[in-house]
C-alpha positions in Angstrom: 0.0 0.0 0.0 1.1 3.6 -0.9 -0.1 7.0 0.1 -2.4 9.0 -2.2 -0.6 11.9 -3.4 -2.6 14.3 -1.4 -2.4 12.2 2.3 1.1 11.8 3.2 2.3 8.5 4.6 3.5 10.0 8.0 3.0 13.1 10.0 6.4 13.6 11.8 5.4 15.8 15.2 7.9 18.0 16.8 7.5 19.9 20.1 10.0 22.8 20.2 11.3 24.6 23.1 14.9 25.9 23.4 16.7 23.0 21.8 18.9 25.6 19.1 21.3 24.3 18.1 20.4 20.7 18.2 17.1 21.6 16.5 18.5 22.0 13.2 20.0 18.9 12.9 16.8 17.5 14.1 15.0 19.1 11.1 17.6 18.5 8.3 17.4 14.6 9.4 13.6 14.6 8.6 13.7 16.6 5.5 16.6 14.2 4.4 14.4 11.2 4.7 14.4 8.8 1.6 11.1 8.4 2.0 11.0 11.5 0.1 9.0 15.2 0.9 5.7 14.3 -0.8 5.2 11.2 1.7 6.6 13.6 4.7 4.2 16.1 6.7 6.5 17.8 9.7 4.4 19.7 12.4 6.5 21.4 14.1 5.2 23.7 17.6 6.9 26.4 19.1 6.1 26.3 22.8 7.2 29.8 23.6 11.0 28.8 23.0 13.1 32.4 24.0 16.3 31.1 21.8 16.5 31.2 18.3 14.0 27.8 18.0 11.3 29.7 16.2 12.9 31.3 14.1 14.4 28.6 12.7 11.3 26.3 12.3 10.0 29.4 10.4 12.7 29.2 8.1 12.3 25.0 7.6 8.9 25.9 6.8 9.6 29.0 4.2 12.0 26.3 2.1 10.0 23.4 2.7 6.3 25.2 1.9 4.8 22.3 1.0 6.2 19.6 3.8 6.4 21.7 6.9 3.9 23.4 8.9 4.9 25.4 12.0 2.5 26.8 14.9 3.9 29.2 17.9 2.7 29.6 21.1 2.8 30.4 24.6 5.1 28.2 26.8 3.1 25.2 28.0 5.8 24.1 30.3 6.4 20.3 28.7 6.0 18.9 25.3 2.1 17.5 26.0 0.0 20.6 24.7 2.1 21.1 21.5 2.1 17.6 20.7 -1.8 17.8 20.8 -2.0 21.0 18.8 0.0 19.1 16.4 -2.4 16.1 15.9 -5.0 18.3 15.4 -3.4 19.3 12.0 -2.2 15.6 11.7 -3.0 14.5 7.9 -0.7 11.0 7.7 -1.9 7.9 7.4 1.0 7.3 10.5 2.0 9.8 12.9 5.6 9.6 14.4 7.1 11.4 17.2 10.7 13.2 17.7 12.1 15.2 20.3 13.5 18.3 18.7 17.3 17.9 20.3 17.0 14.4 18.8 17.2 13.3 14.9 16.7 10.1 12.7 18.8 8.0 10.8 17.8 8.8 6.9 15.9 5.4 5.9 14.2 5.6 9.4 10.5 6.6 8.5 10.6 4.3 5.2 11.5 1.4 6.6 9.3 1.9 9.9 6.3 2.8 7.3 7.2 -0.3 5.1 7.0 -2.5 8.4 3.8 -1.4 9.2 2.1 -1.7 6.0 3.6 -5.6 5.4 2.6 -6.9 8.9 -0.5 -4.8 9.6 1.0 -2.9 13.0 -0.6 -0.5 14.5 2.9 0.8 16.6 6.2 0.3 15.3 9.3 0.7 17.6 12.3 1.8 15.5 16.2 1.0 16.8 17.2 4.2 19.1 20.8 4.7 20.8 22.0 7.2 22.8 24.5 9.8 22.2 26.4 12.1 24.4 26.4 9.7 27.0 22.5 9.4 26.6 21.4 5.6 28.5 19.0 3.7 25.9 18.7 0.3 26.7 19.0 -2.1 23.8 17.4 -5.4 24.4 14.2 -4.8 22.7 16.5 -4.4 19.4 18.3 -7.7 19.4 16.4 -8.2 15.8 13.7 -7.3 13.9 10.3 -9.0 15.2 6.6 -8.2 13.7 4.5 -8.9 16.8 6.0 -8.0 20.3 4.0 -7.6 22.9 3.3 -4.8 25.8 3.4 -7.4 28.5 6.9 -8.6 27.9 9.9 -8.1 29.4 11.3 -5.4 26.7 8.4 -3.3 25.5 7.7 -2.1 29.3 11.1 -0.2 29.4 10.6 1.6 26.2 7.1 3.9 26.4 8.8 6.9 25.0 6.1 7.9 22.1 9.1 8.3 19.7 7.3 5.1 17.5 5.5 5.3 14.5 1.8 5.3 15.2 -1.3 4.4 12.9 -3.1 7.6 13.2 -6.3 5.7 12.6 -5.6 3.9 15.7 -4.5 7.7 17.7 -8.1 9.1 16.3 -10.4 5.7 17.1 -9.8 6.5 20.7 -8.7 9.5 20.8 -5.2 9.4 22.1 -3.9 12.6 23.4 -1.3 13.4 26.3 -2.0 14.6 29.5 -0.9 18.5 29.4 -0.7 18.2 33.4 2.5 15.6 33.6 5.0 17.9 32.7 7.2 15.0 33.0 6.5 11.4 31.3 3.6 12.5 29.6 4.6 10.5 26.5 3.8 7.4 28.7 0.2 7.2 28.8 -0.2 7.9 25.1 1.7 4.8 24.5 0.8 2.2 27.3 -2.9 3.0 25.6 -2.1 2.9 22.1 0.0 -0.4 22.8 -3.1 -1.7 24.7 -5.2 -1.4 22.2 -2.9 -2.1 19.1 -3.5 -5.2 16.8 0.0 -5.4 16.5 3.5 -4.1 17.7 6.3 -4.2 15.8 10.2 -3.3 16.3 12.7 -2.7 13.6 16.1 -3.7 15.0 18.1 -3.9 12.0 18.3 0.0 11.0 19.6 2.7 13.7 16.1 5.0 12.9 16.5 7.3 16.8 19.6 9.0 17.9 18.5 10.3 21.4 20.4 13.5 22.3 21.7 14.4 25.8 22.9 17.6 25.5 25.9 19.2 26.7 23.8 21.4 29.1 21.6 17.9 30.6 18.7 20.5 30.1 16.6 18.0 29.0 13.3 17.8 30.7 13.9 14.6 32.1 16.9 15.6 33.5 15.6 18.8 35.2 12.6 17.7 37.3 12.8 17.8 41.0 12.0 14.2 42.7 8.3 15.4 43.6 7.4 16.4 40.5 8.5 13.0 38.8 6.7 11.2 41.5 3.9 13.0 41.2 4.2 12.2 37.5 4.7 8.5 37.6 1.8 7.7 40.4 -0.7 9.7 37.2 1.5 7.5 34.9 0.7 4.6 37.0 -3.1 5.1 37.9 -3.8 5.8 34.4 -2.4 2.5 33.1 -3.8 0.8 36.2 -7.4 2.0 34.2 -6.4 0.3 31.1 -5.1 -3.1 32.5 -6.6 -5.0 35.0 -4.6 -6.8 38.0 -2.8 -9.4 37.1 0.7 -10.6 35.1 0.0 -8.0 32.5 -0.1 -5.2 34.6 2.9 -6.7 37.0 4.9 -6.6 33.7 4.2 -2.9 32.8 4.5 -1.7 36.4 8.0 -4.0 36.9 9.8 -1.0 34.6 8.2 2.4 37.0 9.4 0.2 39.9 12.1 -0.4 38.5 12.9 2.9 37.0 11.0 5.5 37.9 10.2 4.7 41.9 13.8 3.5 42.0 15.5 6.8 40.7 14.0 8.6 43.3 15.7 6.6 46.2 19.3 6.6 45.2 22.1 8.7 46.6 20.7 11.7 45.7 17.5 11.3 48.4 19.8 12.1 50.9 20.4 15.4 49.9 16.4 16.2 50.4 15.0 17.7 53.4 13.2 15.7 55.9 9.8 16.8 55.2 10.4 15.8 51.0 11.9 12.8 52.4 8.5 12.1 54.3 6.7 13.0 51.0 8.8 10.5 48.9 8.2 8.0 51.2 4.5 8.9 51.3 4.2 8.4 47.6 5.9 5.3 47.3 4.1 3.5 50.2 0.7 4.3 48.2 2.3 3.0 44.6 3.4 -0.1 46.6 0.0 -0.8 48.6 -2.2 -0.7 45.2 0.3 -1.8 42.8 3.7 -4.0 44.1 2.2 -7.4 44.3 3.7 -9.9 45.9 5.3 -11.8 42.3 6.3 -8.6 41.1 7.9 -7.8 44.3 10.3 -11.2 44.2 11.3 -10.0 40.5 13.1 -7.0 41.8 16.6 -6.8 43.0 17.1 -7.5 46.1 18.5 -4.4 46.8 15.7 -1.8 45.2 12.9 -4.3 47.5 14.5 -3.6 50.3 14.7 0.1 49.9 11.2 -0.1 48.1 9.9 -2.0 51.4 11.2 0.7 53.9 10.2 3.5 52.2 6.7 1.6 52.1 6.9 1.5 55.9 8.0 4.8 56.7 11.3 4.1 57.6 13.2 7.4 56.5 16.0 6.9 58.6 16.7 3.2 57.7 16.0 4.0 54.3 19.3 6.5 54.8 21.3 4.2 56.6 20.6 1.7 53.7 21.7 4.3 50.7 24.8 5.8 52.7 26.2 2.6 53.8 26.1 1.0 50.6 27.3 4.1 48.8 30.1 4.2 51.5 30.9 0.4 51.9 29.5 -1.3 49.6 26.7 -4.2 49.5 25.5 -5.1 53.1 26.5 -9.5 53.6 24.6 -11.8 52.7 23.1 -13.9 55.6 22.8 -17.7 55.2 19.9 -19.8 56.3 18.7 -22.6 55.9 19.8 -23.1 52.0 18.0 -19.0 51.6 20.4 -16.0 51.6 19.2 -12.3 52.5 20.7 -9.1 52.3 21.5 -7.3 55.8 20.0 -4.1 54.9 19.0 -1.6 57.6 15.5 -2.9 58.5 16.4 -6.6 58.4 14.9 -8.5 61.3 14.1 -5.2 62.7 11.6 -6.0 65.7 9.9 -2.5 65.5 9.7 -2.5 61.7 8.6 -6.0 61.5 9.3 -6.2 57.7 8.8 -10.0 56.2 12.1 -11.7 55.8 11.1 -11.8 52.1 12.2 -8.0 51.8 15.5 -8.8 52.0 15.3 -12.0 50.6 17.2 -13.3 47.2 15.1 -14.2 45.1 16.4 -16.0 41.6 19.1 -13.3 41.2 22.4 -14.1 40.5 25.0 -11.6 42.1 28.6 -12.8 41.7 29.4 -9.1 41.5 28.5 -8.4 44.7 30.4 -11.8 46.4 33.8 -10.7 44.5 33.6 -7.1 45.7 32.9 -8.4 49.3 35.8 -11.2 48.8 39.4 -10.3 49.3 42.5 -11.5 51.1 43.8 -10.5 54.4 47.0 -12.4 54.4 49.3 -15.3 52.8 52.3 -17.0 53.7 53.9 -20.6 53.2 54.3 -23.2 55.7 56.8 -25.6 55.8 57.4 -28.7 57.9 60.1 -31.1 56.5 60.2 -31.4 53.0 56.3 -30.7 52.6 55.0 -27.3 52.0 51.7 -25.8 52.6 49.8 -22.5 51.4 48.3 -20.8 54.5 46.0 -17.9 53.6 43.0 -15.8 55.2 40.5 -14.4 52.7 37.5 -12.3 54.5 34.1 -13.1 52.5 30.7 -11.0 52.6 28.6 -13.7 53.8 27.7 -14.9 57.6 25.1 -17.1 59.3 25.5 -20.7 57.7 28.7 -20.5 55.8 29.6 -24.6 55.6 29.3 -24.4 52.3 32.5 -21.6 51.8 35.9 -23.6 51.0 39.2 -22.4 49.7 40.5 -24.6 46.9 43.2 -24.3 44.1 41.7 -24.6 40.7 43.6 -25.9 37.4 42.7 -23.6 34.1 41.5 -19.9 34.0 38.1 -18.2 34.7 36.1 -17.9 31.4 36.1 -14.5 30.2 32.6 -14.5 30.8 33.4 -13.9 34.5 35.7 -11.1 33.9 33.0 -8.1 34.7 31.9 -9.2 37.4 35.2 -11.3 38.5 33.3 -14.3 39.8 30.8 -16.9 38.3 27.9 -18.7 39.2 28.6 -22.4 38.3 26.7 -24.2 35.9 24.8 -26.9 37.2 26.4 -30.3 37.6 29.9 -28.6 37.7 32.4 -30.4 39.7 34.2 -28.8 42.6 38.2 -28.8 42.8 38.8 -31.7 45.2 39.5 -31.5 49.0 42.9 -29.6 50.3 44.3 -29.8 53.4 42.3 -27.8 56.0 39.9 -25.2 56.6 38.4 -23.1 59.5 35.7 -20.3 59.8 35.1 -17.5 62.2 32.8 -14.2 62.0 34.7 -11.4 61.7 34.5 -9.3 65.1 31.8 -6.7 63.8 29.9 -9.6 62.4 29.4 -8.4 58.9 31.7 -10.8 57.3 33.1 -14.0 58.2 37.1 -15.2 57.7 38.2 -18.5 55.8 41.8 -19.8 57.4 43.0 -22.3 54.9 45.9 -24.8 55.2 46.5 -26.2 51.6 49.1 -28.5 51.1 51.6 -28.6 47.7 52.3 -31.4 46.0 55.6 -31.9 43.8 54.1 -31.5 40.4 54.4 -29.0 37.5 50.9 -26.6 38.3 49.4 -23.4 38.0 46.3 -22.9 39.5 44.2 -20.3 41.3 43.1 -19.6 44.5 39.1 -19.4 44.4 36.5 -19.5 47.0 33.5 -21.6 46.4 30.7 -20.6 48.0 26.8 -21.7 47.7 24.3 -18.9 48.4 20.2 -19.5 47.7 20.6 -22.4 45.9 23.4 -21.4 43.5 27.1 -21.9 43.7 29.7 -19.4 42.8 33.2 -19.4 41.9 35.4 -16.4 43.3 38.6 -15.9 42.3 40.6 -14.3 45.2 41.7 -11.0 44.7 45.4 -9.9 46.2 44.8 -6.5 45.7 47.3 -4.1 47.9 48.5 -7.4 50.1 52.1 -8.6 49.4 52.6 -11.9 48.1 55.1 -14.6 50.2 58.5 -14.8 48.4 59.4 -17.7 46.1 59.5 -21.3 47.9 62.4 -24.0 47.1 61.6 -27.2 48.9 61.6 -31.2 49.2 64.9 -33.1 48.4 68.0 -31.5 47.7 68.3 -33.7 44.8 65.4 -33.2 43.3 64.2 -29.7 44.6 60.8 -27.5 43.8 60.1 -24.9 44.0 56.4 -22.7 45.1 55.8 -19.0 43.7 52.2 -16.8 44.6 51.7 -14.1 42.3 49.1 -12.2 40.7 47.8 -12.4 37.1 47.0 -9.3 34.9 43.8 -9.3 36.6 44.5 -8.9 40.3 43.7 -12.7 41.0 46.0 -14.7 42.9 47.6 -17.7 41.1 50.2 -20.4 42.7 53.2 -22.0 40.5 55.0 -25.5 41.6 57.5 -26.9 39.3 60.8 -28.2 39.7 63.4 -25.6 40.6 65.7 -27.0 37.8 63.6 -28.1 34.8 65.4 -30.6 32.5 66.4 -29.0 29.3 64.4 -29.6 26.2 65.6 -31.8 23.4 67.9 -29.6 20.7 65.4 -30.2 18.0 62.8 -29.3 20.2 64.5 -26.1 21.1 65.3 -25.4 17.6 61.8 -25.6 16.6 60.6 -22.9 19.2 63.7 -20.6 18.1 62.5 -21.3 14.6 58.8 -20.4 15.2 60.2 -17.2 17.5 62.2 -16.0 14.5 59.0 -15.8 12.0 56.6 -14.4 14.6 58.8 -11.7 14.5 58.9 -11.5 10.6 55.4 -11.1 10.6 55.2 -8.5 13.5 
């Protein structure tokens, strides 16, 4: 299907306010579509910019007389009422939504209006990426797919209106965005228009959205105080709470403002409010949570935005600041064992005169070997020798407590995968064989009780080895390799032991990576044959050539 000459395929909207100069780049992007001017409409709204911003839409609109159509007005103070003055003058068969600091990739509209005329959608999400440091997260674009739906796991965290819309679908129920959310108002527009949709589509195969932060981080988002967005995000919320009733569906949407938008407003920056905001945040959140954070939704957060989403439920400002200040100062509270479950020892935990449910701080199918290797690290090293045997003894400190039976220190043959290398420890797969048994082990809490201390006694045996020292740990059902760090700690000095005729020798270093590694080998290793030795000089000397 094509557009009639006189109906254009797509109605580009822009909402303008003091976004010069990004604005122009915005504008030459959409002229420069190949889907070419007389399939283009471009409505573009001045909302009382006091830069240069109307201006130059006037000037798009003198060279483009026939594409572009400009309206000024007043300052609205957020992009909702121009974006609704704008559909009124809508005339595309789609509609399609840009910020005006933002711009599109040239074959963006074509290919978004190609998709939606072959499968029949009603919304089409084209591939956006940040620039300037701009977040956009990217797993909805993993590849193109013709039918995605609302209530999965992507489409939730990406309700920005900047989709292609079937304007049919906009007018049938009217679609319009609230003019008092000054921030998010994009959001109800598109959690309705998704709802009622036939179909969803995403194009992952074309860059179409290049989200813009600008140098300034004046965009709205950016600017809005943490009542304002809360106040936005509860309309968001009651307004799609209208649309959807209780259930999986609406746990799905409401997992990403949980996620995202309840979450943002409880991170460092919360303890910069007054108390009396404070109060008000908290307020805010425990109504969200009573009418909206189900129990399953609940156990799919992190452990660690439950727990603050709990106590600010309760009212517990002052926990609620322990919890952000001593994570931002030390890191992840333990983890305490029990009973084959692990929780985090957040402020609040087991708190008599809270009385939260253990299952705030519970883990709950997340795997977190990040947060075991940050909270693992060596205390001390040194080698032990009694005859001709010798022995690695070692302390490492680990971030869990309670029932820690499972937490050994082994030596392990053969490198981490590079899979582990972010986070610098692994969950192993299942039916994954421990290193065996070594020498001995002991465990004590740590006097302030927030960690607990592995004394190992590992004896070496005469052999030619590399391996590394890793804890191996089992927390909530899963068990985890950690490779132990050495960080700052000095290593013991190389080791020569057993017979004088036939003497070894024992070296602890650490790798490239920080991880400690231990070498036996014989102190004198027998020379290689000559033609062995010739080979290697031989494949030395080309490896050169070629460098």
């Amino acid at each position: 299907m094509t557009g009639r000459p006189d109906v254009p395929d797509v109605t580009v909207v822009v909402a303008v306010y003091n976004t010069m100069p990004y604005l122009t780049e915005c504008l030459n992007s959409l002229v420069g579509q190949s889907i070419g001017l007389d399939r283009l409409e471009i409505v573009a709204v001045d909302d009382g910019s006091t830069d240069d911003s109307g201006a130059e839409i006037d000037r798009f609109a003198e060279r483009y007389p026939g594409t572009v159509k400009v309206l000024h007005q007043p300052n609205s103070g957020g992009p909702a009422m121009p974006s609704n003055r704008a559909l009124e003058l809508a005339t595309g068969r789609y509609v399609y939504f840009i910020g005006s600091d933002d711009y599109l990739g040239e074959e963006a509209l074509e290919r978004m209006v190609k998709c939606a005329d072959t499968h029949g959608s009603d919304v089409v999400v084209g591939k956006m990426v940040g620039t300037n440091g701009r977040y956009v997260r990217q797993s909805l674009y993993k590849a193109n797919d013709s039918d995605v739906s609302l209530y999965g796991p992507e489409l939730p965290f990406a309700l920005a209106n900047t989709k292609l819309f079937r304007r049919d679908l906009v007018e049938k129920y009217q679609l319009r965005f609230p003019e008092d959310v000054p921030v998010g108002s994009d959001q109800p527009f598109t959690i309705e228009a998704c709802v009622h949709a036939r179909k969803i589509s995403v194009v992952a195969d074309y860059t179409c959205y290049y989200a813009v932060k600008r140098g300034d981080a004046s965009n709205i988002t950016y600017r809005a105080n943490h009542l304002a967005r809360l106040r936005c995000t509860a309309v968001i919320m009651d307004h799609a709470a209208e649309l959807i009733e209780a259930g999986p569906k609406r746990d799905a949407v409401f997992k990403r403002h949980f996620t995202w938008e309840l979450s943002k407003l409880i991170q460092d920056d919360f303890l910069e409010l007054d108390d009396e905001t404070k109060r008000d945040i908290c307020a805010g959140i425990t109504r969200l949570a009573d009418t909206y954070l189900t129990d399953p939704l609940s156990d799919s957060l992190p452990v660690k935005l439950r727990a603050r989403l709990r106590l600010a439920q309760r009212g517990a400002v002052d926990e609620l600041c322990r919890a952000i200040s001593e994570e931002a100062e030390h890191g992840a509270p333990p983890f305490h064992l029990e009973d084959g479950r692990a929780f985090a020892r957040y402020p609040g935990f087991r708190d008599v005169g809270l009385e939260l449910p253990d299952r705030c701080f519970e883990l709950v199918g997340e795997i977190v070997p990040g947060r075991l290797a940050n909270k693992t690290r060596l205390i001390e090293s040194e080698w032990v020798q009694t005859g001709e045997e010798l022995a690695l003894a070692l302390t490492v400190r680990i971030g869990v407590v309670g029932d820690t039976g499972s937490a050994v220190v082994r030596l392990a043959e053969g490198a981490m995968p590079k899979s582990a290398d972010k986070a610098r420890a692994r969950r192993l797969p299942d039916g994954h064989d421990l290193p065996p048994t070594q020498g001995e082990l002991t465990r004590e809490p740590t006097p302030d009780g927030n960690a607990t201390l592995l004394h190992a006694r590992i004896p070496l045996a005469r052999r030619t080895a590399k391996r590394g020292v890793r804890v191996f740990v089992d927390v909530a059902g899963e068990t985890y390799e950690i490779p132990v760090r050495g960080d700052d700690r000095p290593m013991p000095l190389a080791r020569r032991w057993s017979r004088e005729t036939d003497p070894y020798r024992a070296a602890a270093r650490l790798n490239s990576k920080g991880r400690m590694v231990i070498s036996t080998g014989p102190l004198h290793p027998p020379k290689k044959p000559l033609g062995s030795r010739l080979r290697s000089l031989l494949t030395g000397a080309k490896r050169s050539k070629r460098k």
